[in-house]
N, C-alpha and C positions, 0 to 999 in steps of 0.2 A: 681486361686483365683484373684480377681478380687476390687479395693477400689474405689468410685467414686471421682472426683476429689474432691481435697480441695477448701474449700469457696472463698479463693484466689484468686482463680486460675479461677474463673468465671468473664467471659470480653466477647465483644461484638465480637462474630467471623465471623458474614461478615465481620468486617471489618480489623480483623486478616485475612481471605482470600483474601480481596482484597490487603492488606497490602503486601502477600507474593506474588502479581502480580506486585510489585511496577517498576518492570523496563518495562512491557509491559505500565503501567500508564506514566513513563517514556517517552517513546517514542511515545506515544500518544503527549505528551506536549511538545514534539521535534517536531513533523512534523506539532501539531498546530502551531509552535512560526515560524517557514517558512512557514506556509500557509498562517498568519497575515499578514508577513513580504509583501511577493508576493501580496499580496492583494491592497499595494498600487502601483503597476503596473499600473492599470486603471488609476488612477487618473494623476501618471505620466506620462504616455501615452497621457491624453487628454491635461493635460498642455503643456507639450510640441509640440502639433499639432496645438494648439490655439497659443502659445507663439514665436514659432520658425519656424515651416512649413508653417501656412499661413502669415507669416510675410514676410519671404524669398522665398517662394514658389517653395521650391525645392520638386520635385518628389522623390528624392533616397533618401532624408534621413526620408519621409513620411513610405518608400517602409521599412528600414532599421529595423526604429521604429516599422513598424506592426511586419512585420518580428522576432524581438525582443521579444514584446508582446507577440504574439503568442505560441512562446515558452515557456515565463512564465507560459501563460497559460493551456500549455501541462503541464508544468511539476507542477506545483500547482494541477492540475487535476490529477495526478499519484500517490500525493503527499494524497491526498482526497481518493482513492483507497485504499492503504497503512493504512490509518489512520483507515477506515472502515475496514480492514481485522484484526488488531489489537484491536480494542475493539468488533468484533466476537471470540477473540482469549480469551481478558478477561474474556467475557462469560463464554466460556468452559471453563475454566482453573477455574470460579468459579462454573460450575455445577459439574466438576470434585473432585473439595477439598471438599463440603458442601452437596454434590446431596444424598449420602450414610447418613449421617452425620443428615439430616433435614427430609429423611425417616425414621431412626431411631426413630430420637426424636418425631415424629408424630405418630409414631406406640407406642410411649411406652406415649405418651400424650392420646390417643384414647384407651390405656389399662388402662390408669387413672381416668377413664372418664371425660376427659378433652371437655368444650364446643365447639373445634375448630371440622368441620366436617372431615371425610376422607378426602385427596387430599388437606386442606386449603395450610398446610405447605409446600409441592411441587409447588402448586399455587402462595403462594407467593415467593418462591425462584424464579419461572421461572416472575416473574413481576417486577423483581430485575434486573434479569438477560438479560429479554428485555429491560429498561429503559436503561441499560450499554451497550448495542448493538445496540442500536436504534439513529437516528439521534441527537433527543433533548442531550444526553452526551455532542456534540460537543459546544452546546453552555457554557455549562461549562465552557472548555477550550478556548474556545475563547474571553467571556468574558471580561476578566482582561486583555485582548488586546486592549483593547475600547481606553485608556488612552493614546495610541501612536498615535492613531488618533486623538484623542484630541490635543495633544501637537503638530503634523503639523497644525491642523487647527489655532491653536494659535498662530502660526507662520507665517501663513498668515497672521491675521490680528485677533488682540483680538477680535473684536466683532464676528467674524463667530467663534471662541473659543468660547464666552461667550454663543452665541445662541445654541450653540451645546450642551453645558454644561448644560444649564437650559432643554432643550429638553431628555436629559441626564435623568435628575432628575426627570423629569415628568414620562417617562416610567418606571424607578423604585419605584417609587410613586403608580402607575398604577399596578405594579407586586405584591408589598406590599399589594394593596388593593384588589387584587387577592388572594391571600394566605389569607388574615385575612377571606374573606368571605367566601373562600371555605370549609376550614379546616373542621368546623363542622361540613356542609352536607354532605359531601364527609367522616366523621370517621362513621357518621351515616347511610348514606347509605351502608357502608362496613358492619357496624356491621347488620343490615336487611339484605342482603344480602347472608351473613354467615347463617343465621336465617332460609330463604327461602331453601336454598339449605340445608339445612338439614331437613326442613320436609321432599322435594321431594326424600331423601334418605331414609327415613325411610317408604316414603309412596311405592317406590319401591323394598325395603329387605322387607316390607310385602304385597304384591302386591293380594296373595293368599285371604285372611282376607279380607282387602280393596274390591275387588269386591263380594267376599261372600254373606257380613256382609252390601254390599249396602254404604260403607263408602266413596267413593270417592268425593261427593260433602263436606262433610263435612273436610276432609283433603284437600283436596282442598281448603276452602273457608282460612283454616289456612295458606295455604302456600301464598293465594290470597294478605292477609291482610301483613302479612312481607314482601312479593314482592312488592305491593304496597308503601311500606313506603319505601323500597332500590329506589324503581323507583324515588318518589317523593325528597328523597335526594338526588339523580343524576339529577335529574329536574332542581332542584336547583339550585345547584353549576353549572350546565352546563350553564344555565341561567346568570348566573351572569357573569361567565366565557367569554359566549361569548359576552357578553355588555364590560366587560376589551378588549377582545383580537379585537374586533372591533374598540376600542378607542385607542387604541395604534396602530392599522395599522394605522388608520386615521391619528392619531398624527404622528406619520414616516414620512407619504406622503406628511403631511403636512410641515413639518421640514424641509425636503427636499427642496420643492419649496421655502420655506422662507429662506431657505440659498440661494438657488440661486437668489432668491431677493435682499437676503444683500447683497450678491455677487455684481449681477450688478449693485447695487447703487454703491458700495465701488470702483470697475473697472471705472465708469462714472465719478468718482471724479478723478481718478489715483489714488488711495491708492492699488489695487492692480490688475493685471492682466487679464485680458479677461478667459486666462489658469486656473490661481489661482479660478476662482467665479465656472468654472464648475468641477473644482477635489475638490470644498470643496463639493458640493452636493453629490459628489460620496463616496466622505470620510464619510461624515454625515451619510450616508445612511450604510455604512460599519460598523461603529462606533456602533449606531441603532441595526443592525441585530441579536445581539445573545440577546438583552433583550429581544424584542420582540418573538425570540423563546423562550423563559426561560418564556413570559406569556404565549405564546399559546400551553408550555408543563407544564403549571406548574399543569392540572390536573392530568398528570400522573404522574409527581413529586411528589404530594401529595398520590396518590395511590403507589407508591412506599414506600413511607416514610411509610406508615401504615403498610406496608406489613414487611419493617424491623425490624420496632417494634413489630411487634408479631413473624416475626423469632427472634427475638434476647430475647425477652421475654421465647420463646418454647425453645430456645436452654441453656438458663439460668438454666432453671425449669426441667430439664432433662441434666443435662453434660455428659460428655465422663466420662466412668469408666477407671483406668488407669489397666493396664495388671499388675496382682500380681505373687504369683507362685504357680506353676501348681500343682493342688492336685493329689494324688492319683484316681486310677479308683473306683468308689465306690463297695460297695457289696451289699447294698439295707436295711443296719440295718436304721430303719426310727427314729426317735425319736422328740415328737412336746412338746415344753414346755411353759407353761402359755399363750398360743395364745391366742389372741384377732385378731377378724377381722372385719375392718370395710369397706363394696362395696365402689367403684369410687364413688363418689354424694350421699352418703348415711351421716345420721348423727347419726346413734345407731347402734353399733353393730349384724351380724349375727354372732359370737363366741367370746365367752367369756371365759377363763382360763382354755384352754384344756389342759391336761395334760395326755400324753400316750408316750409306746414303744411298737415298732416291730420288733422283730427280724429277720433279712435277712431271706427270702426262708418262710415266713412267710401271711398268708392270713387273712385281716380283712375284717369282714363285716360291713358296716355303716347303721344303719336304723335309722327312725324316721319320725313323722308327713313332711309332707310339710309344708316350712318355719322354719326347722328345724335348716337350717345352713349346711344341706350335701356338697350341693353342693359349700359353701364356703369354705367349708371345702377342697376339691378338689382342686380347684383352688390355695388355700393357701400352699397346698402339694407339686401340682408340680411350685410354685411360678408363677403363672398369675395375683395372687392379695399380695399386701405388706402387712403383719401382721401389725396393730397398735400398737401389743406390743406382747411379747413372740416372740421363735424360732422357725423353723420348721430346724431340723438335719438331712444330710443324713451323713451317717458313721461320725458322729457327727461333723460335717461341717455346718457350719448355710447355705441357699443357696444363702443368697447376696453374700455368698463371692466367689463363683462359677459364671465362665463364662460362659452365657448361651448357647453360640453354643458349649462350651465345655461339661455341662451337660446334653445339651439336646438330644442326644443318645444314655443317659442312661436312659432316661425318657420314658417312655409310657403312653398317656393319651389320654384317650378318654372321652369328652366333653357331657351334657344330652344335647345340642345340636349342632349334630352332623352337621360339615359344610365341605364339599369338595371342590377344587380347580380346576375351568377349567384347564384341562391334561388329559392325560388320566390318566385309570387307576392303569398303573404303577407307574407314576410317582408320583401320590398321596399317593400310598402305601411307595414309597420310600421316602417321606418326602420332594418330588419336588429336591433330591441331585443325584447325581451319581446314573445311576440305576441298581443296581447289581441284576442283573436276579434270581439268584440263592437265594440270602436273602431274593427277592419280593414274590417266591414262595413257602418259606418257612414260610413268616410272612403271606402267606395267606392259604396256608395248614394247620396250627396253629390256624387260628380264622377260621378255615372251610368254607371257603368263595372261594377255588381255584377249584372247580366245577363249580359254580356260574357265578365265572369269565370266566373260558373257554365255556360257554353257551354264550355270549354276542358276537353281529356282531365283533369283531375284537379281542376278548379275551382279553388278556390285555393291549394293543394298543389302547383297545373304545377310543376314546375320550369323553369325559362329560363336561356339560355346568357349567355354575357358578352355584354354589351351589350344585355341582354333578345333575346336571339334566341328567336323562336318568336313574335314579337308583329309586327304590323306596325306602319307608323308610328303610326299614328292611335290602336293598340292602347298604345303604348308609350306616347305622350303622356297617355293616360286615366288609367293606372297611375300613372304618375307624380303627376297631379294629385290621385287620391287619395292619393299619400301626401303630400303640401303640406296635403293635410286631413287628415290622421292626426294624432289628438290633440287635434283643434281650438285650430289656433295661434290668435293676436290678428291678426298680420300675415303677412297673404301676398302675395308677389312672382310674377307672375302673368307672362313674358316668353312671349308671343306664344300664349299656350295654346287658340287655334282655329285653328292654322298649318294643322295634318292631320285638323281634323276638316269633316263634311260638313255641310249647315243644319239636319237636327236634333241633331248636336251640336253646332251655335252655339246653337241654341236651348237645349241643355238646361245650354252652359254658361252662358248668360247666366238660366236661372233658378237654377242655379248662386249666382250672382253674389249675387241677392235675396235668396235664403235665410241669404247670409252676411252682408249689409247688416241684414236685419232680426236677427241674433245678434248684431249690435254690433261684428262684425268689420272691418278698415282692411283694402283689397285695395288693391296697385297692379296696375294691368292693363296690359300693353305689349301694343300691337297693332297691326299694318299692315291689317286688316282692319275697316270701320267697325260692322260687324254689332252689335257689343256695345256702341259707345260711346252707347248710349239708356241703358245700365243706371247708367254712372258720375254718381257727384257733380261732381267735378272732370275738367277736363282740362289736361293738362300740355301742351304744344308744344314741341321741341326744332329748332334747328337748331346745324349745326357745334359742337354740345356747349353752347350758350349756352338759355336760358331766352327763347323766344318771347313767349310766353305763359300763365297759370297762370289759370283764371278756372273759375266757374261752369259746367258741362255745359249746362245747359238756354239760357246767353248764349251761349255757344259753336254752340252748333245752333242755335239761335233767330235769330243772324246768316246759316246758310245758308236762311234763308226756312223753316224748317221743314222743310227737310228731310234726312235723313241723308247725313252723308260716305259719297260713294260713291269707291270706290278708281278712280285714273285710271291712266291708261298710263304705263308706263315712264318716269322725271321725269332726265334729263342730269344734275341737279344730284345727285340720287339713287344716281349709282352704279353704276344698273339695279336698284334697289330699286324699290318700287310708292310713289309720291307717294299723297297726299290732295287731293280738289278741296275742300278748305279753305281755300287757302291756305299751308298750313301750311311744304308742300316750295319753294314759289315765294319766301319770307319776308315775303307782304303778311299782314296780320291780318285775320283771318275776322271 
């Protein structure tokens, strides 16, 4: 059993994961605060060869000083190494904590029908996780070193301080007005962006349709117009962008030369040094260097920033359930009360106050027009979609309170559309877990599907492409249904599973059926077809999402004089679904 977390208890966790990397961030700002340090090597290097070597003009202590230098520079350079394998290491250490964690919550955001596409939430983890691997971090930390170069230069002589200081100001002026202008184009471009890439995913899961139906230019001209407007906010910002990060190089270079200007004015007075006018430019330019990276990253800073906020949003909106205690193995007594159900993006309900039980080892049949609610109903059953109100019980267990890879082995459910997983065919039937040979071939002896399968170039080794390609429908739907058998669940959610098969495989599904009735197994069976409704205990009747009727199989048919629902034509009320001469589509009770 399973509780989600308390309200609490929801806070922003990248930054609890990078929090718990705190001694790798640590030593990040160790080996920056001796890179700084080393950094003014150059400067004293050149002072001293202006101030002391061509003064004196000694060769060995020229020879001494390189020599010296050099070293620094070795080891500042190692130091640089060190630094880069350390924030590769924070990375992983955060695809590690969060990688599991942001797949999760995208996967149960994308069952909610949430507007982010497939992959956004991965996408943006790893745009996070590059900006913190990636060079621009270091200006970061290097940053808030600026101020010790300031303070030698002030020590030189205030005015190469004070010009450094106002030079200072200008390129954070310059950053400022970098971020103010981007922000917008760049939240805008991301959200088109998002936009674009989910047509082109919708236009490729129906790809069949799409050239059928002649519709490519038309989805197309949709994706044309949202990719357009991403483009034109990246236009943008990149525009503006680089007119900032253009103005600040210029202003650097320019800084530069102007200290060493003031320089040699202040040396030509004697106020200070020959030494002193060329380590301030070198200092100046030291001082300079991580704002000017901090503009010329600031649009991936900005794309980063977007990106946490919609992880930290997704991860909000979806928390960690906390581990409760472990229920019982169920037996399959089903029990749904006062259910309401309303789809992801939907705003009116397709079930409204259903109110039924099943007893374990027990067979219900579900009919009703199309848009009846069957198949919410399903989904509701084996928990794909959250009730809006009422329960759904298995051995009277609500199933939020069940964890799902804990229940889902007792589940068997087969979907009205049927979708497979590049693998082969084993490993589809085994639910892509451990593949126990002997349960594979038995959850496909069971759905009569293991002839089938040893007809195919590699038996069941094939491989199959995404979306089971390589199988036809009928072939796809079989597979499937062994794997609803795989493991031998208690309950299985059966939604239309004689759609594409032909009368002996209505027949071998409805001995099917028997064989799991007489193992004590609870089926719900959804079906527009009447062929199998001889095998159920119960039948359910659905209209407009409300509760028909709930009664007896054998009363139920035993009202149409004995004889089986035969499917009728096309029913108005239906949709253009297939009615039942039951009754059932028309609203009178059979």
């Amino acid at each position: 059993m399973r509780a989600p977390a308390a309200r609490g208890e929801t806070r922003d966790e990248l930054r609890a994961a990078l929090a718990a990397q705190r001694s790798v961030l640590w030593s990040v700002g160790a080996f920056s605060a001796v890179i700084n340090l080393l950094m003014l090597a150059p400067a004293v290097y050149m002072l001293q060869v202006y101030d002391r070597v061509l003064s004196s003009g000694n060769g060995l202590t020229l020879l001494m000083l390189t020599l010296l230098v050099v070293g620094l520079y070795t080891l500042m350079a190692a130091l640089e190494w060190l630094r880069g394998l350390l924030v590769i290491r924070l990375g992983d250490g955060l695809d590690q904590t969060l990688g599991e964690r942001v797949y999760e919550a995208g996967f149960e955001h994308r069952l909610a029908g949430g507007p982010l596409p497939p992959g956004q939430a991965l996408g943006d983890l790893n745009q996070v996780r590059q900006f913190l691997t990636g060079s621009a971090i270091f200006a970061f930390f290097d940053a808030p070193w600026a101020p010790l170069f300031l303070l030698v230069l002030f020590l030189f002589h205030p005015w190469l301080g004070g010009l450094a200081l106002v030079g200072g100001g200008l390129l954070l002026a310059l950053a400022f007005v970098n971020e103010r202008w981007s922000r917008a184009p760049l939240k805008q471009a991301g959200e088109h962006a998002i936009r674009a890439g989910k047509v082109a995913q919708d236009q490729a899961r129906n790809a069949e349709v799409v050239r059928a139906l002649g519709m490519l230019p038309a989805v197309r001209r949709r994706w044309r117009l949202a990719q357009n407007a991403a483009v034109d906010g990246q236009h943008l910002a990149s525009e503006r962008s680089a007119l900032i990060t253009a103005a600040t190089r210029g202003l650097r270079i320019a800084l530069q030369s102007l200290m060493l200007g003031t320089g040699a004015w202040l040396a030509l007075d004697g106020r200070i040094t020959p030494g002193m006018m060329v380590a301030g430019s070198i200092l100046v330019g030291r001082m300079l260097a991580p704002v000017e990276q901090l503009v010329g990253a600031w649009r991936q800073w900005a794309n980063t920033r977007q990106a946490h906020r919609r992880l930290q949003a997704l991860l909000a909106a979806h928390p960690t359930r906390q581990p409760g205690v472990a229920l019982p193995a169920p037996t399959g007594r089903l029990r749904v009360e006062g259910l309401a159900v309303v789809p992801p993006g939907a705003a009116r309900p397709t079930l409204v106050n259903l109110d039924f039980e099943l007893e374990a080892g027990r067979i219900l049949g579900v009919v009703g027009a199309s848009g009846s609610g069957k198949s919410s109903l399903a989904r509701a059953l084996v928990g794909v979609w959250t009730p809006r109100a009422g329960k759904v019980r298995l051995d009277g267990a609500d199933l939020a309170q069940w964890d799902r890879a804990v229940l889902g082995p007792y589940l068997g459910y087969l979907p009205q559309d049927v979708e497979l997983f590049a693998g082969t065919v084993a490993e589809n039937i085994a639910r892509f877990g451990p593949v126990d040979s002997e349960k594979v071939v038995a959850a496909a002896r069971q759905a009569d599907v293991h002839e089938l399968i040893l007809r195919l170039p590699d038996g069941y080794d094939t491989k199959l492409g995404e979306g089971g390609d390589g199988l036809s429908g009928g072939q796809k739907q079989r597979v499937a249904l062994a794997r609803a058998l795989y493991g031998d669940p208690v309950l299985l959610v059966l939604d239309e599973p004689n759609a594409n098969l032909d009368e002996n495989g209505e027949a071998a599904l409805a001995a099917t059926l028997r064989r799991l009735r007489e193992a004590g197994r609870t089926v719900v069976l959804i079906t527009h077809r009447a062929g199998v409704l001889a095998v159920t205990d119960r039948i359910l009747a659905l209209k407009d999402g409300a509760m028909l009727r709930f009664d007896a199989s054998d009363k139920v048919l035993g009202n149409l004089g004995g004889r089986r629902p035969e499917p009728a034509g096309p029913s108005p009320a239906a949709n253009g679904g297939m009615a039942y001469r039951t009754g059932f589509a028309g609203g009178g009770r059979p």
